[in-house]
TORPA-4810 file (N, C-alpha, C, O; in nm, 3 decimals):
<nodes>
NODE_1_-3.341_-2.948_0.722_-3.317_-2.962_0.865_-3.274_-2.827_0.921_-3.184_-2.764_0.866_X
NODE_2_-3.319_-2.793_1.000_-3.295_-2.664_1.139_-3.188_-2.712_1.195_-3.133_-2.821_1.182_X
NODE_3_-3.146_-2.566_1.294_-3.016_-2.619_1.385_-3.031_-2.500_1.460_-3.072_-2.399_1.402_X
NODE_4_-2.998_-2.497_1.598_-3.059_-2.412_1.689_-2.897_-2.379_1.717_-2.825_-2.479_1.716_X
NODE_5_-2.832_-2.251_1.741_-2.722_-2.184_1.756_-2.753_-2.085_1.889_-2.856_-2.020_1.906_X
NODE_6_-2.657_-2.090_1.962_-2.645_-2.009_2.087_-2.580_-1.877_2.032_-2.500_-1.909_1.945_X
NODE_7_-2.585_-1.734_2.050_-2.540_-1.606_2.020_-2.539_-1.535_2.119_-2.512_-1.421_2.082_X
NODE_8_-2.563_-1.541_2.284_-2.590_-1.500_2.385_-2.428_-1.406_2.386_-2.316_-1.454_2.403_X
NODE_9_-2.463_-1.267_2.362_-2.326_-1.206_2.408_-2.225_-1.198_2.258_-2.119_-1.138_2.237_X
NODE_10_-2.304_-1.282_2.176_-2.185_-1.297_2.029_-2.250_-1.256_1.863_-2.227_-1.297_1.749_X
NODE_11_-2.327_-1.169_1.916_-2.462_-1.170_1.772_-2.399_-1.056_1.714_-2.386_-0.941_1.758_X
NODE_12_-2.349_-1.129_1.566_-2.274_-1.037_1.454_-2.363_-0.950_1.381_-2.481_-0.984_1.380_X
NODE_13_-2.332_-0.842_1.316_-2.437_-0.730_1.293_-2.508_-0.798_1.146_-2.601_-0.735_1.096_X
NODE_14_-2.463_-0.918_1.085_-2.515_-0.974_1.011_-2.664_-1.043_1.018_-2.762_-1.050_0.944_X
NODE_15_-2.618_-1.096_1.172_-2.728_-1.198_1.212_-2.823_-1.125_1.255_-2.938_-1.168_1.248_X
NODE_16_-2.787_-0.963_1.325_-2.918_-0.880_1.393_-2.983_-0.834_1.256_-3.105_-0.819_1.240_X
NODE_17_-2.897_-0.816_1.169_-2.985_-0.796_1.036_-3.112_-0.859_0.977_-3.220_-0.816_0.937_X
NODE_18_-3.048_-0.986_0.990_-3.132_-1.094_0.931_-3.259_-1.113_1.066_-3.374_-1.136_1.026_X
NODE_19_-3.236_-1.104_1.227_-3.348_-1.090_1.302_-3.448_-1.002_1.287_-3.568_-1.026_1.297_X
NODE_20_-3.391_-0.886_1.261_-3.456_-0.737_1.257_-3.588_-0.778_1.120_-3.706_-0.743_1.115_X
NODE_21_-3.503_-0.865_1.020_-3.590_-0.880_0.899_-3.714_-0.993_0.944_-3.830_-0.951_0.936_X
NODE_22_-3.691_-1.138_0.992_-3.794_-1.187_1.069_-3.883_-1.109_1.130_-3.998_-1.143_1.103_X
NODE_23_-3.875_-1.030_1.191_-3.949_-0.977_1.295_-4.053_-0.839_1.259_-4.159_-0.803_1.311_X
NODE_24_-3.984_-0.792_1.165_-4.055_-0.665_1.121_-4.113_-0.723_1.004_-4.234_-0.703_0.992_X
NODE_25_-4.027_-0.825_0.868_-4.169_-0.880_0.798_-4.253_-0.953_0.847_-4.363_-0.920_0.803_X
NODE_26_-4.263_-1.060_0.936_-4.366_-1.084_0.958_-4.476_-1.035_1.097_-4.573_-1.092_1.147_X
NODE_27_-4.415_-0.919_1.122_-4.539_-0.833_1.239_-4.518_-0.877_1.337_-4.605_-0.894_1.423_X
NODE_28_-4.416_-0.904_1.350_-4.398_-1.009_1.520_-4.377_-0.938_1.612_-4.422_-0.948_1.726_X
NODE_29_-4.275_-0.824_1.554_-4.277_-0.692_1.671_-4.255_-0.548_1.599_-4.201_-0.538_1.489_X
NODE_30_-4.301_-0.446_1.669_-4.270_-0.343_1.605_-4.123_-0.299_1.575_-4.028_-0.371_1.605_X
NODE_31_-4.111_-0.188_1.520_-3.930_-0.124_1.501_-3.897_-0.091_1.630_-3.819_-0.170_1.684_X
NODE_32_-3.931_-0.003_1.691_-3.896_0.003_1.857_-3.855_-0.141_1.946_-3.742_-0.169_1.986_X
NODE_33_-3.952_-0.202_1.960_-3.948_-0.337_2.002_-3.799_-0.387_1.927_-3.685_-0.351_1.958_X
NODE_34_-3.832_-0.460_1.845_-3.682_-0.539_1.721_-3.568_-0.403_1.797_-3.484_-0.467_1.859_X
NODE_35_-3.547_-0.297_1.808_-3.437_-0.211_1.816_-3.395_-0.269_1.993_-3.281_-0.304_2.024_X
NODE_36_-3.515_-0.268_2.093_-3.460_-0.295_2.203_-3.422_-0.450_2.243_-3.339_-0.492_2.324_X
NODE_37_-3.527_-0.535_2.139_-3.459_-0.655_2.183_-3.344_-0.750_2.116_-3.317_-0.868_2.141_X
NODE_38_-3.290_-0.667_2.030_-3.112_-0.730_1.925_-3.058_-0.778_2.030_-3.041_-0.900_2.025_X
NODE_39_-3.011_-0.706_2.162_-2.916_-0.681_2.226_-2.941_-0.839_2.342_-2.852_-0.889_2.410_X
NODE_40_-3.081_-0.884_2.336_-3.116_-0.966_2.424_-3.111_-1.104_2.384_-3.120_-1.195_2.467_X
NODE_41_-3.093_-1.130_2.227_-3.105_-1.251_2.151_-3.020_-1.309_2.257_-2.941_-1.261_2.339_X
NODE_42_-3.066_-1.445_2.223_-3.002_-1.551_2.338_-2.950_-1.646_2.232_-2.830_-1.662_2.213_X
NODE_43_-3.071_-1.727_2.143_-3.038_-1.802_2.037_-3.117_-1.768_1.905_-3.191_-1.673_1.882_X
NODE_44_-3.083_-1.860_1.833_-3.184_-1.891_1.681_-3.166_-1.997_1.634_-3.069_-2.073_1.630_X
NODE_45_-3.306_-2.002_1.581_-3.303_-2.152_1.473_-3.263_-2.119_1.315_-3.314_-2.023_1.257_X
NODE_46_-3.193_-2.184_1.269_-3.169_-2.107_1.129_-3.191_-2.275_1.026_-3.160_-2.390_1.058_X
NODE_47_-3.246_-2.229_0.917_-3.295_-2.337_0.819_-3.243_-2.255_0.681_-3.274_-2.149_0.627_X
NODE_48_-3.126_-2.387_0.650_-3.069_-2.326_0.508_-3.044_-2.198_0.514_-3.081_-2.123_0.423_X
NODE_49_-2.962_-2.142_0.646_-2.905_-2.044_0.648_-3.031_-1.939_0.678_-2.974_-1.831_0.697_X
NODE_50_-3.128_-1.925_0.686_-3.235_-1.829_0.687_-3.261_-1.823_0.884_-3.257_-1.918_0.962_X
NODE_51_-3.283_-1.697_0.910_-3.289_-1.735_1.098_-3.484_-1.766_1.081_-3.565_-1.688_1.032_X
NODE_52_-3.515_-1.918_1.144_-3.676_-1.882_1.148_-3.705_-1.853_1.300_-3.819_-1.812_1.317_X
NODE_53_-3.649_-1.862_1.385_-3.715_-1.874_1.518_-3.598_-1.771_1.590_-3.488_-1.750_1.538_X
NODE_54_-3.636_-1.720_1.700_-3.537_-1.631_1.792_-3.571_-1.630_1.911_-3.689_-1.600_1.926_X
NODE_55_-3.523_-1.649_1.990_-3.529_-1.637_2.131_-3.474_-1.542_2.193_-3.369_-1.512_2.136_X
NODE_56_-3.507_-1.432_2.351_-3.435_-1.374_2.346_-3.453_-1.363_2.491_-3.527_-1.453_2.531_X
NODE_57_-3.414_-1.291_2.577_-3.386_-1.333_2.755_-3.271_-1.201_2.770_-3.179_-1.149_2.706_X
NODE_58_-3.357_-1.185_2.922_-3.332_-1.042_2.994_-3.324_-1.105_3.164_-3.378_-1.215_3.179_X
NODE_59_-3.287_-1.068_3.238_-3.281_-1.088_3.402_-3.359_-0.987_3.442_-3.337_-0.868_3.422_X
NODE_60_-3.494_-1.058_3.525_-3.600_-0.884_3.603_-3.654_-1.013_3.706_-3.632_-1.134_3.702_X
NODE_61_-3.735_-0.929_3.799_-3.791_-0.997_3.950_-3.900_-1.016_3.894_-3.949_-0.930_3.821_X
NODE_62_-3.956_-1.126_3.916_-4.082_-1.197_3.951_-4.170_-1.151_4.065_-4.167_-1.186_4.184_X
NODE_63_-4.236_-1.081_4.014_-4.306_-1.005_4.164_-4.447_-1.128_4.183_-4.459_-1.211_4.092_X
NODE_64_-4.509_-1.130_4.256_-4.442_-1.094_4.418_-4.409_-1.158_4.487_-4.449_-1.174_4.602_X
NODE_65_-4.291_-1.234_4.407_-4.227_-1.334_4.524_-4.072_-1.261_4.528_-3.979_-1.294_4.601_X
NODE_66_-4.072_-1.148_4.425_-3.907_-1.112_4.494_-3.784_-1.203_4.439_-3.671_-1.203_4.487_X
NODE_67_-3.822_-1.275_4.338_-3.712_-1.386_4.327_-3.632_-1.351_4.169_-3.705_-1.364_4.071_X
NODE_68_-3.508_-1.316_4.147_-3.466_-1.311_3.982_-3.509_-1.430_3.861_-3.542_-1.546_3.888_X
NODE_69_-3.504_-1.396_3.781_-3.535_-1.502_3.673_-3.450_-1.462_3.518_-3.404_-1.356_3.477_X
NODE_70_-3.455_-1.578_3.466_-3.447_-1.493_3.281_-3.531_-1.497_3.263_-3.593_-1.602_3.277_X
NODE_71_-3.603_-1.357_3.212_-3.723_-1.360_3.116_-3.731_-1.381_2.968_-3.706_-1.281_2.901_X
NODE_72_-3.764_-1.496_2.902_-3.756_-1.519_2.762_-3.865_-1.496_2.673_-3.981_-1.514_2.712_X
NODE_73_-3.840_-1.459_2.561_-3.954_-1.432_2.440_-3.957_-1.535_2.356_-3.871_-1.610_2.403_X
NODE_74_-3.985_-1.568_2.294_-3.967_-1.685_2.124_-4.068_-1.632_2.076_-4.177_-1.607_2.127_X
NODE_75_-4.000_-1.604_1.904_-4.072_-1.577_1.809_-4.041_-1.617_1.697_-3.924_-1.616_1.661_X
NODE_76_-4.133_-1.658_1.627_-4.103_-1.778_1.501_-4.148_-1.697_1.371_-4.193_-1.582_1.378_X
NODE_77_-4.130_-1.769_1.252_-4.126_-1.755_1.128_-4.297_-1.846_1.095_-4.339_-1.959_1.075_X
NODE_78_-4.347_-1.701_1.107_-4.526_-1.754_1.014_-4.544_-1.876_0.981_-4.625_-1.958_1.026_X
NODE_79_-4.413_-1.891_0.848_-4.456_-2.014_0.773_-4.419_-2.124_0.848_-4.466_-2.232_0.813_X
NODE_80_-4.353_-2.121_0.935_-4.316_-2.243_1.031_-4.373_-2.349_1.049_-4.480_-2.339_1.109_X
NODE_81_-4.332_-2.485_1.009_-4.371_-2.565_1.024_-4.430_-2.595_1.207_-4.359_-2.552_1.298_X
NODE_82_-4.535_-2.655_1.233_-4.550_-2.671_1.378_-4.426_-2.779_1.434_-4.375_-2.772_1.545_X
NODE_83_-4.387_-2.896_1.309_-4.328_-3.020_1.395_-4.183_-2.943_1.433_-4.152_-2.834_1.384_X
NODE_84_-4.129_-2.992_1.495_-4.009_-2.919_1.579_-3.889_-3.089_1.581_-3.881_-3.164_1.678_X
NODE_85_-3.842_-3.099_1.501_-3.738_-3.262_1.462_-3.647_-3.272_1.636_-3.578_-3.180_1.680_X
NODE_86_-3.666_-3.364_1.684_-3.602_-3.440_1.856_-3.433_-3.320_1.787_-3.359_-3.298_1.691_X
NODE_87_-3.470_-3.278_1.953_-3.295_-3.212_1.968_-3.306_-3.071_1.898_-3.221_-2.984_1.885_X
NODE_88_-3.418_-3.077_1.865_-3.434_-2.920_1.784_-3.526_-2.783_1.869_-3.610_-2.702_1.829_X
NODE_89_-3.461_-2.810_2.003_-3.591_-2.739_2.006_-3.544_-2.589_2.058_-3.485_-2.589_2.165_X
NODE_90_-3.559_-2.496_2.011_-3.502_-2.336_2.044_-3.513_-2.331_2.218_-3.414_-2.297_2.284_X
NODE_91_-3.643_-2.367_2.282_-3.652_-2.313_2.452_-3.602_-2.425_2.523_-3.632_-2.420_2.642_X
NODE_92_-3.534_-2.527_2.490_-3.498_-2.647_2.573_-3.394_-2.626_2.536_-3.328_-2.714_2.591_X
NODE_93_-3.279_-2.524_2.434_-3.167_-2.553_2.386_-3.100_-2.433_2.491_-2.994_-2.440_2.553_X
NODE_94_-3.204_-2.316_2.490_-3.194_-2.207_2.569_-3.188_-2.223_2.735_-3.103_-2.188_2.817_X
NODE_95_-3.282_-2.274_2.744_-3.269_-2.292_2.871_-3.177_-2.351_2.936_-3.114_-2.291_3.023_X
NODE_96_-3.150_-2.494_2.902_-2.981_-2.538_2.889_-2.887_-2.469_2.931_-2.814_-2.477_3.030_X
NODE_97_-2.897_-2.382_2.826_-2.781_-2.257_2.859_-2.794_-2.198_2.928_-2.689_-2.192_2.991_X
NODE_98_-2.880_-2.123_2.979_-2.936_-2.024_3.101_-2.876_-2.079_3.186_-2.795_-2.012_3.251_X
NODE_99_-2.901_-2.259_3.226_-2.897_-2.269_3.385_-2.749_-2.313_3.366_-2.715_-2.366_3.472_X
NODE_100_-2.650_-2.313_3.280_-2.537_-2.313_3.289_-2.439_-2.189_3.291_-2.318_-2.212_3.287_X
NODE_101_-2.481_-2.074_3.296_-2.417_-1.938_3.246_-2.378_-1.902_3.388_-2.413_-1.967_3.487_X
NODE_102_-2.306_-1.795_3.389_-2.263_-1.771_3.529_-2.324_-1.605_3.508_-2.312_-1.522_3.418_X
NODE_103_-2.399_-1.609_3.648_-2.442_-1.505_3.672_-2.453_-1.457_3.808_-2.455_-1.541_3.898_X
NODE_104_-2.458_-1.354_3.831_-2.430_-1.285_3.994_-2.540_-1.191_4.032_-2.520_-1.090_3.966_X
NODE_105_-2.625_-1.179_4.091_-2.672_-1.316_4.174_-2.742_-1.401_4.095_-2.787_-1.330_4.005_X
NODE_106_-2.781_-1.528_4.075_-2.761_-1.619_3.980_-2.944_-1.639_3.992_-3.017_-1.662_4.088_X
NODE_107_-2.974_-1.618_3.833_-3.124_-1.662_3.860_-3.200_-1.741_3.856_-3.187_-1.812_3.756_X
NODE_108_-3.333_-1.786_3.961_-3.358_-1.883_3.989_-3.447_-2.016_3.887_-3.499_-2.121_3.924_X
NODE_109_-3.434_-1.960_3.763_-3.510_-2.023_3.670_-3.513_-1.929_3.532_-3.433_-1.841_3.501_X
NODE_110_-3.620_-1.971_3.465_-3.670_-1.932_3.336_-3.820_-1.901_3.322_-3.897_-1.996_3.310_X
NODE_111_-3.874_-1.760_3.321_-3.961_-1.713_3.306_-4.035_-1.710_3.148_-4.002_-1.604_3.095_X
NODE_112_-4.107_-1.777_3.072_-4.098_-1.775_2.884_-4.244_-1.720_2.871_-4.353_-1.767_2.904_X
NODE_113_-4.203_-1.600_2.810_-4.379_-1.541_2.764_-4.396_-1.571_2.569_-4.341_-1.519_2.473_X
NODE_114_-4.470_-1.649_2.579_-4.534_-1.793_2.505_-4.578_-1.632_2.407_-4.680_-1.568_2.432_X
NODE_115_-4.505_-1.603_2.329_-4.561_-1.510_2.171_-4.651_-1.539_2.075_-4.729_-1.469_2.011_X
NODE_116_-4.623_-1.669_2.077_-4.650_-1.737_1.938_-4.767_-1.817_1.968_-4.751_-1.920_2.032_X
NODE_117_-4.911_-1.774_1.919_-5.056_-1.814_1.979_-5.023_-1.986_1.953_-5.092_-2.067_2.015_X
NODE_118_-4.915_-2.034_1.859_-4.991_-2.133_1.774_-4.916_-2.285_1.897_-4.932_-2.404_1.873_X
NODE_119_-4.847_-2.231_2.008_-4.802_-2.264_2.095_-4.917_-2.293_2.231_-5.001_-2.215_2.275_X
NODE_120_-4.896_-2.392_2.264_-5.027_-2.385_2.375_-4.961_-2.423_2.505_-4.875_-2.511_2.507_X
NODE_121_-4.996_-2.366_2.603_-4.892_-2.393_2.740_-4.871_-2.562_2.729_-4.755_-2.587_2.761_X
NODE_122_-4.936_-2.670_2.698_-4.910_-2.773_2.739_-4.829_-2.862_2.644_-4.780_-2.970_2.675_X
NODE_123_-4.821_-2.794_2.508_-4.687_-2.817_2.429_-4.549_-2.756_2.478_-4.436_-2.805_2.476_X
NODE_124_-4.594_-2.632_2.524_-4.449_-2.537_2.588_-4.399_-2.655_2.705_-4.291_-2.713_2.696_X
NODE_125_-4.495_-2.678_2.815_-4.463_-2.768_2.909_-4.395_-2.917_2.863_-4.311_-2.975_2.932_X
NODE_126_-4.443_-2.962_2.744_-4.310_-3.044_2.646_-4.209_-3.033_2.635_-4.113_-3.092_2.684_X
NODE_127_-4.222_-2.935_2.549_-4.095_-2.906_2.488_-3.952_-2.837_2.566_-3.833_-2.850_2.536_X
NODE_128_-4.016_-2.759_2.678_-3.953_-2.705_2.776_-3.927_-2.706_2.880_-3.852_-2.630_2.941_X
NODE_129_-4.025_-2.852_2.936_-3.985_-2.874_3.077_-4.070_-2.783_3.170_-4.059_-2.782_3.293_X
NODE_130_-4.171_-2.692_3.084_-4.191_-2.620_3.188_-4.354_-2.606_3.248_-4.438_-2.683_3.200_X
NODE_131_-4.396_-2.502_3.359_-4.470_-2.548_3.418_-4.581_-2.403_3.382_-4.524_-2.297_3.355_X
NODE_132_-4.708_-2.406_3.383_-4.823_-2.336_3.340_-4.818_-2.213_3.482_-4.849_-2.251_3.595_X
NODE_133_-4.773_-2.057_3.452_-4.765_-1.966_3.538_-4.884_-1.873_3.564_-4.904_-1.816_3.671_X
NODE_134_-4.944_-1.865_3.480_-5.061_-1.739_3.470_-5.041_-1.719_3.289_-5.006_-1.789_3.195_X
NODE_135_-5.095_-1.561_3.316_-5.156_-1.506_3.213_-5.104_-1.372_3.193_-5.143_-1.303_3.287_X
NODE_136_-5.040_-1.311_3.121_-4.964_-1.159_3.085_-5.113_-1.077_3.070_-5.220_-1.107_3.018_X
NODE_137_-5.066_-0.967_3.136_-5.153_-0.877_3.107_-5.238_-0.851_2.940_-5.344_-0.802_2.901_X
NODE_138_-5.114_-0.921_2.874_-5.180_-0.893_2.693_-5.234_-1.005_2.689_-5.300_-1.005_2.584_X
NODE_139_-5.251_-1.138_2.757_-5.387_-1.243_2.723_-5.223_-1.344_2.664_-5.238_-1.456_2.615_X
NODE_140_-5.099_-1.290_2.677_-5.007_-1.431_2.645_-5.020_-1.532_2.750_-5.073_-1.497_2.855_X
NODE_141_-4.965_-1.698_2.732_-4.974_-1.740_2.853_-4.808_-1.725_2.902_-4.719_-1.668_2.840_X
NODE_142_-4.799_-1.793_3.030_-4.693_-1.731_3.068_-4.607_-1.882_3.147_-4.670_-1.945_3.232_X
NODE_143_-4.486_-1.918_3.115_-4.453_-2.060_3.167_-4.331_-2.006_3.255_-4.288_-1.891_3.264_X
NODE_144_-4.264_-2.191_3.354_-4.177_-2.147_3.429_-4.114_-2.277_3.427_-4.162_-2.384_3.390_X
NODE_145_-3.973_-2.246_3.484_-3.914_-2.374_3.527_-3.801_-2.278_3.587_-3.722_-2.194_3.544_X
NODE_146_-3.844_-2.354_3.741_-3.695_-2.366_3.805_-3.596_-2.426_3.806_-3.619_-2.547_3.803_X
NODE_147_-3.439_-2.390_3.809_-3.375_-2.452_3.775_-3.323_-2.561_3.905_-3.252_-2.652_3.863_X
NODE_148_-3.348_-2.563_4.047_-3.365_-2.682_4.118_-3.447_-2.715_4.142_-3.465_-2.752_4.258_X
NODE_149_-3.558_-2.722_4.039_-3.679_-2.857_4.017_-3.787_-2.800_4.051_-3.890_-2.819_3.986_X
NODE_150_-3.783_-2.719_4.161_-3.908_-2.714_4.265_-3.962_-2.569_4.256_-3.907_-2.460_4.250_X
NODE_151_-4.124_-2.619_4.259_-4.269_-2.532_4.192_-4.205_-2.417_4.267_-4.103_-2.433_4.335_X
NODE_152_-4.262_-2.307_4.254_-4.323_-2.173_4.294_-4.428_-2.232_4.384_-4.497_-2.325_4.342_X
NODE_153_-4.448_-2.172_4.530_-4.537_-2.171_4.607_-4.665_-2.073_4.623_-4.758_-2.087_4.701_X
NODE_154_-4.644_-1.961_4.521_-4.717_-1.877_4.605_-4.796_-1.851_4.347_-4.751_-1.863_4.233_X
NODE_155_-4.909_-1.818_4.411_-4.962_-1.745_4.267_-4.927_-1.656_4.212_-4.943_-1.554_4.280_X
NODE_156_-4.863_-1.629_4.072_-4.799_-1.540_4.029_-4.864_-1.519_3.920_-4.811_-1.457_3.827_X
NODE_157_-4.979_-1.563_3.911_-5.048_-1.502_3.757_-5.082_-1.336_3.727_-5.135_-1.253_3.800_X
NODE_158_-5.042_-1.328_3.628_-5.006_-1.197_3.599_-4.965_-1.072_3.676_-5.023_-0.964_3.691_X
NODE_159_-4.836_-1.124_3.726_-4.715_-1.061_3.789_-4.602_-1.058_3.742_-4.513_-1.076_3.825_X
NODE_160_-4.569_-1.041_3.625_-4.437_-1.059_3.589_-4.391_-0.889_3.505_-4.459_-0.788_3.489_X
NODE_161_-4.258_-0.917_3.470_-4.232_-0.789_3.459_-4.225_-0.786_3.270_-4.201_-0.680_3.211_X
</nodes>
């Protein structure tokens, strides 16, 4: 069994260890990349003590509507099983938290650029509540959820930061 842990603000140099190792053995991001995003971890899934999944979230504008957001990543462990056990889920545990955190000026949702091919926007929209945004310039797809309910009006496919 997995267990999804919040670290937002509390990530011991143990645990960036053990991220840094996810991420660079299995190609998920380069050394540059893993160096700038330690600091952004939000959560992890850890199985028998091992971290398989990481999430990680930054605050930037949603152009071009001008509006703040968290921008989130998730990146998983290769061997990863696809099933995800009820209550387990890394971007529904995250997000949670997001729209409870106190922030100034406070942002209007959750921006998640979908890493992991083996993810398809309409499982993300499951698992996360969230809603199909466009397309990242690198061909990721790109999801959303506001945190008082209500769509984006205007097209934002591949506008994000």
């Amino acid at each position: 069994m997995s267990t999804v842990q919040i670290v937002y603000g509390s990530i011991s140099d143990e645990l960036k260890g053990a991220i840094r190792k996810l991420w660079l053995t299995d190609g998920l991001v380069s050394e540059p990349e893993a160096t700038n995003r330690l600091d952004n971890v939000a959560a992890v899934r850890l199985k028998n003590g091992e971290v398989i999944s990481v999430c990680t979230v930054k605050i930037g504008e949603l152009r071009p509507h001008g509006l703040f957001y968290f921008f989130s990543t998730a990146t998983a462990k290769s061997e990863r099983s696809r099933t995800i056990p009820k209550g387990d889920n890394l971007l529904r545990t995250t997000i949670d938290f997001l729209r409870e955190l106190p922030a100034d000026p406070k942002p209007k949702g959750v921006v998640a650029i979908l890493e992991n091919k083996r993810i398809s926007p309409k499982a993300a929209g499951k698992l996360g509540g969230m809603s199909y945004l466009g397309t990242a310039p690198n061909g990721n797809h790109v999801m959303y959820v506001n945190f008082d309910g209500f769509p984006l009006t205007h097209d934002a496919t591949s506008k994000h930061n």
